[in-house]
N, C-alpha and C positions, 0 to 999 in steps of 0.2 A: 504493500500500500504506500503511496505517496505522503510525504508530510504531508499534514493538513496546516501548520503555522510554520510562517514564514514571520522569527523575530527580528533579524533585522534584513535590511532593504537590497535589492528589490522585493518588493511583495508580491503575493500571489495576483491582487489586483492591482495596479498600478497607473500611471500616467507621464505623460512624456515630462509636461509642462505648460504650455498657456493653454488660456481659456480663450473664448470671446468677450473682447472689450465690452461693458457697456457704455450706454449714447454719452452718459456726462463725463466719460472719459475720452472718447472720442475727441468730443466739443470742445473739451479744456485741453488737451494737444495741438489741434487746430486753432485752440488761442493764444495758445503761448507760442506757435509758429510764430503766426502773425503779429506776436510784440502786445498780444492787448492782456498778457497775464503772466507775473515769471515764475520765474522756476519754484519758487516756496509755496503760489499759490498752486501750481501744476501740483509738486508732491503731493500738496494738503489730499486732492482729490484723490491720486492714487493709493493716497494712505487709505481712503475710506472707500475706495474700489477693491485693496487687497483685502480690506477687514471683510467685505462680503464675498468676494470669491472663495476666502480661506472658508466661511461657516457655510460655504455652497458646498465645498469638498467634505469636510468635514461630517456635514450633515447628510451627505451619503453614504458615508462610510468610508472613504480613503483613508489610511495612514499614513502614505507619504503628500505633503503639502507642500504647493510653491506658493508663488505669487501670481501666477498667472499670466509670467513675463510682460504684466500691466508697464512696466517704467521702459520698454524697449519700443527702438523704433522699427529696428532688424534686429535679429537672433546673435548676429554679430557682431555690427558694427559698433554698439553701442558700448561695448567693452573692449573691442580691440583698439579703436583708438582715443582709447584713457592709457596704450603703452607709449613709453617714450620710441620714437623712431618709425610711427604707424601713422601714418595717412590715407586718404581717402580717394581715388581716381575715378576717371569716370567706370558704368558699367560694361560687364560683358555679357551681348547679346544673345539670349537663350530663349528657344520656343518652349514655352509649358502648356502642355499638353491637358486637356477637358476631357470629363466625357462625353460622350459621343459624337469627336470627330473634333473638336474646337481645339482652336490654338490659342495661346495670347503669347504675344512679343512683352518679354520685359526683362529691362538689363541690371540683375544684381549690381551691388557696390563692390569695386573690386581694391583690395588694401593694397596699399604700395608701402615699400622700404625707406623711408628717407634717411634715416642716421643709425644708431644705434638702439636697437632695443632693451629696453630696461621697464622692470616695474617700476614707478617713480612715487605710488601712492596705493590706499586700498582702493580696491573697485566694488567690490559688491560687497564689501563689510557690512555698511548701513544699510543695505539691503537684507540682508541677512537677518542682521538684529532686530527690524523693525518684522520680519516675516516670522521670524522665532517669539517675536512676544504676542502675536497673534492667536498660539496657535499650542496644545499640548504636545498634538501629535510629532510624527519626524520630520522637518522643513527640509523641502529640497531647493538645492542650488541649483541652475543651468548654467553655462558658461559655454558658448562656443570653444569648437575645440583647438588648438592650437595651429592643427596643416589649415585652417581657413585665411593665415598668413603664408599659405604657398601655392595652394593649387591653381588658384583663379590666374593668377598672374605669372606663377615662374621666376625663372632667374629675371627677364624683364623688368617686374616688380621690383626686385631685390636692388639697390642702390651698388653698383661694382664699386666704390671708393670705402660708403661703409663697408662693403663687406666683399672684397675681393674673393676670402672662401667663404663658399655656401656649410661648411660644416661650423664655423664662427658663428652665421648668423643663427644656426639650427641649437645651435649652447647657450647663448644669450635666448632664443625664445622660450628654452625649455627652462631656464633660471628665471624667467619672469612669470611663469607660469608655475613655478613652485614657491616662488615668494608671495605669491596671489591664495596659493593653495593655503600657504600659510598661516596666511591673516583668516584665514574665513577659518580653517582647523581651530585657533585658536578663540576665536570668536564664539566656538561651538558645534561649526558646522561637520555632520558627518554622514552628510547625503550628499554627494556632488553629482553631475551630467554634466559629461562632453558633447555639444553638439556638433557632428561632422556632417554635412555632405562627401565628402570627396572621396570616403569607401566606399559608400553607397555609388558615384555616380563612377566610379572605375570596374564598375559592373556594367555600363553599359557602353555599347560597342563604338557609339559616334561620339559619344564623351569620352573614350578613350583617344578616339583617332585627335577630337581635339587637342588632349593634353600631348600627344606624341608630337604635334604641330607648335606646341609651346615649348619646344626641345627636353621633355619628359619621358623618361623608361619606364612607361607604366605596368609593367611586369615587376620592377622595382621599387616603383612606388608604395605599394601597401606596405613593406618591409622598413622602408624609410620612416614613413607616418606612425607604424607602432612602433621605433624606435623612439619618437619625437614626444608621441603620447607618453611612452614610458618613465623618459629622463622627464617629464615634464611631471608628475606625478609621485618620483621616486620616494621623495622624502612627508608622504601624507602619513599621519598617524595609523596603526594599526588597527583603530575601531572605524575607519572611516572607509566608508562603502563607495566607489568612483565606479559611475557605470556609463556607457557610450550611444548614444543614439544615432542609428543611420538614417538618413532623412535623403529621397530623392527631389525633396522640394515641395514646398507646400506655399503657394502664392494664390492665395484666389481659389481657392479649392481644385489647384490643376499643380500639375505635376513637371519637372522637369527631364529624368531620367529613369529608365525602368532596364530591367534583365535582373536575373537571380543572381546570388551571391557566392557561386561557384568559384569567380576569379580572385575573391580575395578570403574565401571562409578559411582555410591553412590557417594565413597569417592573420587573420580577425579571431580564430579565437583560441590558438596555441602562442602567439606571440605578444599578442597583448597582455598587458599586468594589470586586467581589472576584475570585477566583480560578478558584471552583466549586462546583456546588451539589449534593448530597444531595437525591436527589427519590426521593418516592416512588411504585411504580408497579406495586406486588405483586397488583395485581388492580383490578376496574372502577372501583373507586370514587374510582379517581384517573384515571379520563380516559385519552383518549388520547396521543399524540407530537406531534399536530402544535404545540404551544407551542412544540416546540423550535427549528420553524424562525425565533424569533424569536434563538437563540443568536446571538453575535456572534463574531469567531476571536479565539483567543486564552482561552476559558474553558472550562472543563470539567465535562460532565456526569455525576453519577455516577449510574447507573441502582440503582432498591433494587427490585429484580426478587424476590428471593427472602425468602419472606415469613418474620416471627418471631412472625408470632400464632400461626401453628399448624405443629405437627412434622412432616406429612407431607412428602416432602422430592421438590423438583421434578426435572424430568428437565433434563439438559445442553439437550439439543435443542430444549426450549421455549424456554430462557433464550436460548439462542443465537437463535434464533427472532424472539425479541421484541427482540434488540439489533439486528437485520436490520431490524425495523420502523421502530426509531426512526433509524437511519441514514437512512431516509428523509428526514428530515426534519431531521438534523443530521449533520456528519460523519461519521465511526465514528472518526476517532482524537480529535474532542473529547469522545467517552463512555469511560465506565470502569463499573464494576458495583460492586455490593454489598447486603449486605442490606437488606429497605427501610428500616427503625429499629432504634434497637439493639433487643437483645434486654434485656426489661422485667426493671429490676435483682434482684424478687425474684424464689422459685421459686413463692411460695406464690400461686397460684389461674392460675398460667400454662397454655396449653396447648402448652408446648414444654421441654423435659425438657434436662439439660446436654450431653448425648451426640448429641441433634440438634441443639442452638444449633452443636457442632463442625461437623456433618456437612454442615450450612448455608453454614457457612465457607470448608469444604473443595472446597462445590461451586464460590463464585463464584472461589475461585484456580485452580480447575481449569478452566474455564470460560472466565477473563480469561487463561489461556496459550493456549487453544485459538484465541482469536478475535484478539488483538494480539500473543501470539510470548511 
């Protein structure tokens, strides 16, 4: 028999990270764009948008608790350039993919190199602290993951003056990334998430051919990045759970990459030094299970069966269904569930409404009692 409890995280029912925004947060971002409110009055609201997000989760029954990545404006950018040597260029052009046949054009923020990399300050501390006082349960962190300072851009990106070798700048990133780990360790924090795209999108075939275009060995690549994750993470405390989430893109409720996990599952989950991973698997375009028989014991898979691009809301019996499957080929007590990605932080051009983002939620708790107790 499978454990039925999961004491610390991942859980058997889980979540990535954001919610959908509501309108009075929306409206006070949109005003302090526009200079008519600043940044104290901005927090004030998010502080009392996290206070209700946190008793939304809460009050469903989750354990692990974010904020609802409410204070971001991207998943990324909003932390990576608070590092010294991180700036901002324009995007790179990516179709993201609808269903039923729809495309939309739109160009991520791509970070460029300019000087040296350094932590210079905390970044998500007070975030942290104000999401921990919220909240009894386990608060979790997100933090983009560190290769989101490599992939987009390349050596191009990379400044050759600062950093004539790419192995300097790759020491310096992962020392900033452990002085960050730091401060939030120390703060308390011992749930953290890496957000990556870029394992995710080196599963798929023309996002490969891309990154080869950007003078990239992307057969080498994934070996590179958990090396990068790895030094970046070395020095977390031993109570502190660090799990990875693969994300092919969540913009609009469309997607930007798809194919299974076959070209990088090896190295995603014998060479990485984490906990557990966040995969996505809400439909074909992430492939089958069998990656998973590359799991090792002792980690844990969190299945994102249930989809946030679109509202129509799945049946128990499928999900359960498809966690039968992947048992095939991994435990069943090193799986756990949850939705594939969060739910895309605004409401505006989504195709999943606030009342299903719950009902979503409510299925994978109900779901993760029926199958582990």
């Amino acid at each position: 028999m499978p454990e039925t409890t999961m004491p610390n995280p991942p859980f058997r029912a889980d979540h990535v990270g954001s919610f959908l925004r509501p309108k009075a947060l929306i409206d006070a971002r949109e005003a302090h764009r526009a200079g008519a409110i600043g940044a104290a009055e901005l927090r004030a609201v998010e502080d009392e948008a996290i206070r209700d997000v946190v008793a939304m989760q809460e009050g469903l029954g989750l354990e692990s608790i974010t904020d609802g990545e409410f204070r971001r404006t991207y998943f990324h950018t909003d932390f990576l350039l608070q590092l010294d040597g991180v700036d901002e260029a324009g995007g790179t052009q990516v179709k993201f993919h609808q269903h039923g046949g729809k495309e939309l054009e739109y160009a991520p923020p791509v970070m460029t190199i300019t000087g040296k990399v350094a932590h210079a300050r905390d970044i998500q501390r007070a975030d942290y602290e104000f999401l921990a006082s919220c909240t009894t349960r386990t608060p979790k962190v997100t933090i983009p993951s560190p290769t989101m300072l490599h992939f987009r851009g390349g050596r191009d990106a990379i400044d050759a003056d600062a950093y004539p070798d790419l192995e300097d700048f790759y020491a310096d990133l992962a020392a900033a990334y452990r002085a960050e780990i730091a401060s939030l360790a120390d703060a308390g924090c011992r749930y953290l998430q890496l957000d990556d795209t870029n394992l995710a999108y080196l599963c798929d075939d023309a996002q490969r051919e891309n990154a080869r275009r950007r003078g990239m060995d992307t057969d080498e690549l994934p070996r590179l990045y958990a090396r990068i994750i790895n030094e970046s993470i070395r020095d977390r405390p031993a109570d502190m759970t660090v799990c990875v989430h693969l994300c092919r893109g969540n913009f609009r409720s469309s997607w930007a990459a798809e194919g299974g996990y076959e070209p990088v599952a090896e190295v995603l989950f014998n060479e990485l030094a984490i906990d557990g991973y966040f995969l996505e698997y809400d439909d074909p375009r992430s492939g089958d299970f069998a990656p998973l028989r590359h799991l090792p014991k002792g980690k844990t898979v969190v299945l994102g069966l249930v989809t946030t691009k679109l509202g129509e809301l799945e049946t128990a019996d499928d999900i359960k269904r498809r966690i039968d499957e992947a048992a095939q080929y991994a435990p069943l007590d090193q799986l756990a569930l949850s939705p594939q990605c969060g739910f895309s932080s605004t409401v505006h051009g989504n195709d999943i409404a606030v009342e299903q983002q719950a009902a979503k939620m409510r299925l994978v708790l109900d779901v993760a009692r029926q199958v582990w107790g």
